[in-house]
BAFI-3210 file (N, C-alpha, C; in Angstrom, 3 decimals, decimal comma, padded with zeros to 6 digits):
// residues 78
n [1|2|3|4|5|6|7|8|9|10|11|12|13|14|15|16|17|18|19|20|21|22|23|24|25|26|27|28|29|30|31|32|33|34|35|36|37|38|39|40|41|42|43|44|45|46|47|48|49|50|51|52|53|54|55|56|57|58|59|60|61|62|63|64|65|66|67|68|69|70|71|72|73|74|75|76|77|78]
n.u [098,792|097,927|100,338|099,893|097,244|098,532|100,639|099,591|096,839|094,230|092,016|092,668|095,197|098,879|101,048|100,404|099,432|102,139|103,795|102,509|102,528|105,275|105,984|104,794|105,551|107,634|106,878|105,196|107,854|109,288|107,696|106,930|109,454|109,602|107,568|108,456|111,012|109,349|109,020|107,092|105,001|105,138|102,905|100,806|100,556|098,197|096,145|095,426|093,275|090,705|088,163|089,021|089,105|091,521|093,719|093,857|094,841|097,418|098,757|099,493|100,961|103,053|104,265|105,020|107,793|110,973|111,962|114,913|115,672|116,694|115,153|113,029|113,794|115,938|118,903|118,010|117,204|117,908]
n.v [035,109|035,121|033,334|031,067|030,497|030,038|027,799|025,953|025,492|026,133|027,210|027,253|028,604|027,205|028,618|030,868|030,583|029,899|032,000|033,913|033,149|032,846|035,411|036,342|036,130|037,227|040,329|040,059|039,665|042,354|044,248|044,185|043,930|047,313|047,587|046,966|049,344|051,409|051,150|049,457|046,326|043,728|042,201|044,252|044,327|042,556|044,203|045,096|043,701|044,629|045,709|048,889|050,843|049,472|048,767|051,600|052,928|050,910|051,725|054,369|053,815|052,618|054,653|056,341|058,033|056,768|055,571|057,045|055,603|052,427|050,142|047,176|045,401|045,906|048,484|051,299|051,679|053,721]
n.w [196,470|193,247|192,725|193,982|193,110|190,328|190,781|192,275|192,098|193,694|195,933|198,633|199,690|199,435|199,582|200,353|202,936|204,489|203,317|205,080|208,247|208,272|207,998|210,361|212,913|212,747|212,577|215,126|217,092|216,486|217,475|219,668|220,840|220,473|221,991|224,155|224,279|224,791|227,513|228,376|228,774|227,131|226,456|226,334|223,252|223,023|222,900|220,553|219,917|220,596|218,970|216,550|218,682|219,423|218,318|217,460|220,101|220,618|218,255|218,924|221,053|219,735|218,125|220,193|221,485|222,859|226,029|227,501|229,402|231,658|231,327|232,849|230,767|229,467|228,125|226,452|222,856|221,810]
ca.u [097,582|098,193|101,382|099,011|096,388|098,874|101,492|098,781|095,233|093,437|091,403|093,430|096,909|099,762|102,300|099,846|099,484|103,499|104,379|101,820|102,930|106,943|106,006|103,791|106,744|109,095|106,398|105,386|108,796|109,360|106,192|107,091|110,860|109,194|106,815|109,459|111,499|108,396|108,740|105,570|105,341|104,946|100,869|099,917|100,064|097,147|095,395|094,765|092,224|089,628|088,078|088,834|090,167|092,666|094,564|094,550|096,157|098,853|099,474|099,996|101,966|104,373|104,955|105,957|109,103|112,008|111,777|115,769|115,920|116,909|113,839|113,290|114,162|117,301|119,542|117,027|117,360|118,825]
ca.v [034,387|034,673|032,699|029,912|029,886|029,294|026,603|025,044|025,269|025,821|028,050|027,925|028,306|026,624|029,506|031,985|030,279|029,801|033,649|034,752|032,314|032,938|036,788|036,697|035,883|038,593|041,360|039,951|040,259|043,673|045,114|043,409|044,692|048,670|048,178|047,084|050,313|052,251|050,639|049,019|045,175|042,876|041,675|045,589|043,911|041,996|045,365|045,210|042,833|045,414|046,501|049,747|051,560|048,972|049,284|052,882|052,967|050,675|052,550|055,410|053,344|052,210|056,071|056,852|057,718|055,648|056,124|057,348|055,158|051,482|049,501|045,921|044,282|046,577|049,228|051,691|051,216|054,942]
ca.w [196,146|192,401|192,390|194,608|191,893|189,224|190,584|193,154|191,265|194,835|196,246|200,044|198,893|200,929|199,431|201,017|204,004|204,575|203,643|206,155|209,155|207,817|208,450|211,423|213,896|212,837|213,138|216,693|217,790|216,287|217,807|221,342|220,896|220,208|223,096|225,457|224,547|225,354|228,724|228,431|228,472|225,571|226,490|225,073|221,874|222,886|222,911|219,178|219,621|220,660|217,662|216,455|219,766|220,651|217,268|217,537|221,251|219,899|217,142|219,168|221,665|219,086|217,471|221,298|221,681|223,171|227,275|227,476|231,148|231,258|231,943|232,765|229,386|229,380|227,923|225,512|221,504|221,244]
c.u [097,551|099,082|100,514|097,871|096,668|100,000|100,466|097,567|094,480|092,854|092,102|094,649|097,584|100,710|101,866|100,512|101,400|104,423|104,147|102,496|104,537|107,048|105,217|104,392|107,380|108,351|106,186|106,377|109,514|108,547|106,670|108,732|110,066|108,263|107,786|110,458|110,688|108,249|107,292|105,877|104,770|103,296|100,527|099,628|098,773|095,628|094,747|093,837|090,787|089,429|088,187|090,193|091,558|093,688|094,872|095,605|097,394|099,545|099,738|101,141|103,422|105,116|105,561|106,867|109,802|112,045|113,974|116,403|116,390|116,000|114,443|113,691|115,283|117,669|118,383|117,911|118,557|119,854]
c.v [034,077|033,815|031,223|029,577|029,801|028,282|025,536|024,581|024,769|027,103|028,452|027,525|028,308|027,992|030,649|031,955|030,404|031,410|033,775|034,193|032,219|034,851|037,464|036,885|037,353|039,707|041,451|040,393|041,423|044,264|045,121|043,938|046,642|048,550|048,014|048,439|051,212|051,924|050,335|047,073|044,668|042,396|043,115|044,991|043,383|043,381|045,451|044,626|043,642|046,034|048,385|050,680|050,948|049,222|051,119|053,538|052,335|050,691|053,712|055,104|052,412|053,313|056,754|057,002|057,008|056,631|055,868|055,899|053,717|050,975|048,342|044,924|044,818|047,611|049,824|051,614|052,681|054,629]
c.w [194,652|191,802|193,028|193,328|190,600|189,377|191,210|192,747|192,335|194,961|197,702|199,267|199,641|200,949|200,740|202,723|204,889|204,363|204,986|207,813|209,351|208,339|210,010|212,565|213,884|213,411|214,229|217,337|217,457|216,715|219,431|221,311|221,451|221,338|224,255|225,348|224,824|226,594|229,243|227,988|226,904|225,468|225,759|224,050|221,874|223,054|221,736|218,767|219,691|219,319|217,495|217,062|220,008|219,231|217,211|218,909|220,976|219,246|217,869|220,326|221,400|218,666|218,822|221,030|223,176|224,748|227,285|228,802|230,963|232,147|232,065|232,139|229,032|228,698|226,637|224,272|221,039|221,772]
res [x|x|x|x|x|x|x|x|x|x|x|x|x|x|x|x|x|x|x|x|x|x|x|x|x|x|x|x|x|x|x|x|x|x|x|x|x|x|x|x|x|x|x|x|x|x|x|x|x|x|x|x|x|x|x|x|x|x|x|x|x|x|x|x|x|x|x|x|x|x|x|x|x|x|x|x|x|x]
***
């Protein structure tokens, strides 16, 4: 945001905008990778929308550990 309000001289800054939207992807599919080795599908993520609770279940359903078995999305990460 400070690098936006000194090459851009705005108040919405495109740089901002373009990190955030350049980083938003990767974490999705790192989150959705770590729930599929929890043998849990990829929609959980949409769990975080509940305020509060739903971020804390999918924070505790990401610190799971790795189900040893080979689920539907395939061979586990260990």
């Amino acid at each position: 945001m400070l690098l936006d309000a000194i090459i851009f001289s705005s108040e919405t800054g495109l740089f901002y905008i373009v990190a955030a939207l350049g980083l938003f992807l990767p974490g999705l599919a790192v989150t959705i990778r770590r729930l599929h080795d929890t043998s849990r599908s990829g929609w959980w993520f949409l769990i975080g929308i509940v305020p509060l609770v739903g971020s804390i279940i999918l924070l505790v359903f990401l610190v799971s550990d790795t189900k040893l078995e080979t689920n539907k999305w395939g061979l586990p990460a260990k």
